[in-house]
N, C-alpha and C positions, 0 to 999 in steps of 0.2 A: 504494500500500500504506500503510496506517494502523498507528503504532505507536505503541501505550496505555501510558504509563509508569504503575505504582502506586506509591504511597509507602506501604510499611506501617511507618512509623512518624507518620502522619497519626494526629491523636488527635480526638475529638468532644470537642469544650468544653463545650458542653451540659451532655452526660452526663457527664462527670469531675467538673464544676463541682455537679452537682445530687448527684451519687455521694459528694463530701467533704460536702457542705452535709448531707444524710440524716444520716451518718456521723458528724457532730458533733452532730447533735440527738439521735440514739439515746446519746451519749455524757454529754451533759447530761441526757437524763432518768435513764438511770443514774444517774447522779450524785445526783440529786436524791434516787432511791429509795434511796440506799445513806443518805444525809444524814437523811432523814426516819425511816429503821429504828433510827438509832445515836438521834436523839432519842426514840424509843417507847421503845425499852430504855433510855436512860438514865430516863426520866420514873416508869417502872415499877419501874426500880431507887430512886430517892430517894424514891416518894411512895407506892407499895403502887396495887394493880391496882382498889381503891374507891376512891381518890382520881384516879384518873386518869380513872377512866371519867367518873364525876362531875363534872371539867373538860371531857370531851369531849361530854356531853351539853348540859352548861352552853354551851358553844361554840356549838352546835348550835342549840339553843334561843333 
């Protein structure tokens, strides 16, 4: 007779390790877009919405 022991507290490293790794990168580009929004509005705030555009075409360009 054969007896299967399970461990269900056995974890996949893989997948935990790839599931923080995601987790932190969705967390950094958040980040990012929260950073980039606070600069648009402050830029829109000190220079007026023709001065701005005017840089970003300049940029562009």
């Amino acid at each position: 007779m054969r007896t299967e022991i399970t461990n269900s507290t056995q974890v996949d490293a893989a997948y935990e390790t790839s599931t923080f790794a995601l987790g932190v990168g969705i967390s950094a580009a958040a980040l990012v877009g929260v950073w980039a929004c606070a600069c648009m509005i402050s830029a829109l705030m000190n220079n007026g919405i023709t001065d701005v555009a005017k840089g970003l075409l300049g940029a562009i360009y």
